[in-house]
Structure formats: structure tokens, C-alpha cells
C-alpha positions in Angstrom: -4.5 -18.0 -2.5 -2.4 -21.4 -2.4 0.6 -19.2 -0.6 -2.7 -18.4 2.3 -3.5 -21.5 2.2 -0.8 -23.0 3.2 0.1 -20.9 5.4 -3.1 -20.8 7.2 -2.8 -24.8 7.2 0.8 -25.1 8.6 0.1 -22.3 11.6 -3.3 -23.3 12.0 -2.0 -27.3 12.4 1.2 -26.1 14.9 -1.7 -24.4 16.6 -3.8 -27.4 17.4 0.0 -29.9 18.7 1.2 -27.1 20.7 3.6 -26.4 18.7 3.9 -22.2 18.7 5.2 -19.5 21.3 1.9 -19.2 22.5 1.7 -19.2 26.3 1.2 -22.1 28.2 -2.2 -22.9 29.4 -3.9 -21.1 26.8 -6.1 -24.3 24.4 -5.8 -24.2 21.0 -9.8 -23.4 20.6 -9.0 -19.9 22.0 -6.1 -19.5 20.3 -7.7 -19.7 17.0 -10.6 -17.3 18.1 -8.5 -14.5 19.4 -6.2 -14.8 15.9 -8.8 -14.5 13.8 -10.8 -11.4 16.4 -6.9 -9.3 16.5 -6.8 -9.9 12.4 -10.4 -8.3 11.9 -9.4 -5.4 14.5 -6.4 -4.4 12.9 -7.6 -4.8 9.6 -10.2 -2.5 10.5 -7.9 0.0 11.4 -5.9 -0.7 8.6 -8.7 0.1 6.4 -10.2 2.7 8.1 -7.1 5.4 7.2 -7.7 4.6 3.7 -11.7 4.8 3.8 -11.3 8.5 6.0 -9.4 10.2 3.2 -11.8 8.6 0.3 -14.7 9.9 2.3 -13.9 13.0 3.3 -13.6 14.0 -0.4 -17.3 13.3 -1.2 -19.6 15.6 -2.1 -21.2 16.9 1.4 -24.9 15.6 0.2 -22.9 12.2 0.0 -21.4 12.0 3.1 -24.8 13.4 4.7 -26.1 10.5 3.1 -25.0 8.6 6.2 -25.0 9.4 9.3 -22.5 7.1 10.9 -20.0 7.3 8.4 -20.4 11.7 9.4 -20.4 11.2 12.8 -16.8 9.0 12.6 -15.3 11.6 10.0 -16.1 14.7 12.1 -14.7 12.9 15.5 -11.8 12.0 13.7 -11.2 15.1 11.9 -11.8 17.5 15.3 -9.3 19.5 16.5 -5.9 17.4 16.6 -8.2 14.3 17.3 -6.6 12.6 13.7 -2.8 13.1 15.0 -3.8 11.4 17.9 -5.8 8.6 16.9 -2.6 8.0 14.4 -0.8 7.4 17.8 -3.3 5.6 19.7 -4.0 3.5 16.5 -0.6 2.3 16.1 -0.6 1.4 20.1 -3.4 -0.8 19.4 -1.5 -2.6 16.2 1.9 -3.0 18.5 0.0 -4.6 21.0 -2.4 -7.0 18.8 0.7 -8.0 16.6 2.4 -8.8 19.7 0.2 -11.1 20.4 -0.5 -12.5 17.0 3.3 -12.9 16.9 3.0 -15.1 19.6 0.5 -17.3 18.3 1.3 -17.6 14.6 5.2 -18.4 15.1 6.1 -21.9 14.8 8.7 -23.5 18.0 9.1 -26.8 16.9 12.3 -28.1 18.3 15.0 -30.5 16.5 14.3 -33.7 16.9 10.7 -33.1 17.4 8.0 -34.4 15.1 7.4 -31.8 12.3 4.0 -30.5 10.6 3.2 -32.2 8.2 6.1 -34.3 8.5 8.1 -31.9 6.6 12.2 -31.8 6.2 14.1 -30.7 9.4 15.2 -27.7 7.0 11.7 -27.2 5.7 10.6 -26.5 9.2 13.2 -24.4 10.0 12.2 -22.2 7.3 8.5 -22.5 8.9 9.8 -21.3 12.1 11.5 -18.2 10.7 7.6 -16.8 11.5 7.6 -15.6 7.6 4.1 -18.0 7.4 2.8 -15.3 10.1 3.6 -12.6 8.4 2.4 -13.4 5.1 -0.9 -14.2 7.5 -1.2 -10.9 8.9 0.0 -9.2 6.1 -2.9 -10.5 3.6 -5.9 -11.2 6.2 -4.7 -8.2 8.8 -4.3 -5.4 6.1 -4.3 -5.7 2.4 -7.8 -7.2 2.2 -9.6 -4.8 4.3 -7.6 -1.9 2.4 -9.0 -3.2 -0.7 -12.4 -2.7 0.7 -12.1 -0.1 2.6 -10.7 1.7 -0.9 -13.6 0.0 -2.8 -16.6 1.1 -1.0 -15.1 3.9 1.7 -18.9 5.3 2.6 -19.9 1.8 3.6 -16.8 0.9 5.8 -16.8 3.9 7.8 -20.7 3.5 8.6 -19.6 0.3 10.4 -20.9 1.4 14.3 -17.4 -0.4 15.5 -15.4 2.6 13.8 -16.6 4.9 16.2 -15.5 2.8 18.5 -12.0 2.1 17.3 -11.5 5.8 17.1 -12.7 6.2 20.6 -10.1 3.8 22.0 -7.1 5.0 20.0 -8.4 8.6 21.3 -8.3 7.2 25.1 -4.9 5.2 24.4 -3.3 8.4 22.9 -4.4 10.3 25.9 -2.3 8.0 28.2 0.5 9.9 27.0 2.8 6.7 26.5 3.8 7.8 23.4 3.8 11.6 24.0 7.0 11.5 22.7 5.6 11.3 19.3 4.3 14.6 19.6 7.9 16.3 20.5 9.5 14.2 17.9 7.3 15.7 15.8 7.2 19.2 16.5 11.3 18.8 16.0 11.3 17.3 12.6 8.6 20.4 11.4 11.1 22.8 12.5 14.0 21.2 10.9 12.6 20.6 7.9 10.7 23.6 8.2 7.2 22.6 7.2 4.6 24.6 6.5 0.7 24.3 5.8 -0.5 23.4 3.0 -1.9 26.9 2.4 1.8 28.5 2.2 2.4 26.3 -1.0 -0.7 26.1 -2.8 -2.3 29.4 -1.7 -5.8 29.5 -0.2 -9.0 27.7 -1.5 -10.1 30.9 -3.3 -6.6 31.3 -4.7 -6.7 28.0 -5.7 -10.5 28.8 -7.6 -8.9 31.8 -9.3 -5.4 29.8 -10.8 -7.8 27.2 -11.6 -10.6 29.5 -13.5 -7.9 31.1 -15.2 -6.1 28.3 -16.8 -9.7 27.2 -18.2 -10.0 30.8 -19.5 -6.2 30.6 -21.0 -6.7 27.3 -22.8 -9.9 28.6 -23.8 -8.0 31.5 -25.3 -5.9 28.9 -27.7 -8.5 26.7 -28.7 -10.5 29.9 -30.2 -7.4 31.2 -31.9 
């Protein structure tokens, strides 16, 4: 928390004397608004890959339960729709953090007054852009993976999801990173993947391995 803090205190600080690579013209005021708006997007999507996976693996009366969080599942689970929103999903991080980049890292000049009135070597270090990262990485991502692995139901019955998963969709159908798609297709057939089906066998397989074992250790425990 002190680490954040700090952090948060120094960029937020550089912010308000001009003092980043954010572009000229833009006030601080706005700055700080469109920071904090980018961190709660991408931490949303951030969270949402973890809360898909956790919710697709509840009970169906669960999931049923709400009718958002089904909705979001069975849009993102359609077809191919979860490869692409993985592509359109990382457009939409490369171009927030590009941004956020801009804002959060420090160009404070030598010779120039530094924050805080820190050590000319002390705010070197602060212009490395390290504060920014430790930013993003702790209000961007890890919090909202936390949650979104805590309560996974309630996060993806958020209305915005189906919203975020729309835009990735759209972005991913630009075909800007179609290459993704060829990329992949090359490493399966190098590597030769397969389905998960050719290596653990099909659900009722799975059923009958599974019922038998129980009947095998049964077996001992009665002899």
C-alpha cells in the first residue's frame, strides 16, 4: 500500500506541474480522469478472462441464476467469438496502455525542479516510468483479478461486460490483427495440437474411467 501510494503521489504530483509525456494542451484535470477511466477498462478486461472460466464451471441452475452474467458467457463462448474477443481484447489494452504510458511517465529534465524535491538521481529513477507500471500493474489488473476470482457470477453480471465483449468482437473484426489467426493455425500444425477430446477421451469416457476408479478403490477398501 505505501509502494501505491507513493507512486500514485509522485505521478499524480508530475501530473498537476506538467511534468509527464502527456500531450501538450491536454489540463491536468483531464488527465487524471481519463487515467483513472483506462485503469477501470482494462481492469475489467483483465478480470473478466478470469471471471468467464470460474463461471462457466457453475452448476447450470447457478449461472441461470443470472441473467446477465448467461447472456455475456454464451456471447463469449459462441462459435469462435472467445478467440476473437482474446484479439480484440488485447487491441483495446495496447491502445489504453499506450496512452496511460503517456500520462503516468515522468519527463522531468536536468536542471529542472524535481517532485518532491527529490535527488537528481532519485528522479532519474522516477522517470524510468517503473512508478507507472507498478500503477497499472496493481490498479489496472491484479485488483480486479482478485475480484473477478472472488465473486466471478457477480462480475460478469456487470451490463458493461456485454459491452466490452461487443467492442473487442467489432475491433477483432477489423482484421488488424488477422494475422493472429494464421500465426496460429501455423503453431497448431507444428506442434500438432489436438482437442482436448483426443487426450482425455469424450465426456462419457471420461464418466466411465471416472466410475470405475470409484468402483476399483471400492474394491480395496472392502478387501
Amino acid at each position: 500500500c505505501a509502494a501505491l501510494g507513493f507512486a500514485l503521489a509522485v505521478t499524480l504530483a508530475a501530473l498537476f506541474q506538467g511534468k509527464t509525456t502527456m500531450w501538450a494542451g491536454v489540463p491536468s484535470w483531464v488527465s487524471v480522469i481519463v487515467f483513472f477511466g483506462l485503469m477501470c477498462f482494462v481492469g475489467m478486461m483483465e478480470g473478466m478472462q478470469i471471471a468467464m472460466f470460474a463461471v462457466v464451471k457453475m452448476p447450470k441452475e447457478e449461472l441461470e441464476s443470472s441473467p446477465v452474467a448467461k447472456a455475456n458467457c454464451e456471447l463469449t463462448f459462441a462459435g469462435q467469438n472467445f478467440q476473437a474477443f482474446l484479439i480484440g481484447r488485447q487491441i483495446c489494452v495496447t491502445c489504453c496502455m499506450f496512452v496511460v504510458a503517456r500520462i503516468t511517465s515522468l519527463n522531468v529534465a536536468a536542471g529542472e525542479a524535481t517532485i518532491f524535491g527529490v535527488s537528481s538521481g532519485l528522479q532519474n529513477f522516477f522517470n524510468t516510468g517503473l512508478l507507472g507500471a507498478l500503477i497499472t500493474t496493481i490498479i489496472g489488473s491484479l485488483a480486479w483479478r482478485i475480484i473477478a476470482s472472488s465473486f466471478p457470477l457477480a462480475f460478469m453480471a456487470n451490463p458493461l461486460i456485454y459491452v466490452i465483449i461487443r467492442l473487442c468482437l467489432i475491433l477483432e473484426a477489423t482484421g488488424i490483427c488477422s494475422a493472429a489467426w494464421l500465426l496460429a493455425l501455423l503453431h497448431k500444425v507444428v506442434a500438432n495440437f489436438q482437442v482436448d477430446e483426443v487426450y482425455v477421451g469424450e465426456p462419457e469416457e471420461q464418466g466411465k474411467k471416472i466410475a470405475a476408479g470409484a468402483g476399483a478403490e471400492g474394491a480395496e477398501i472392502e478387501a
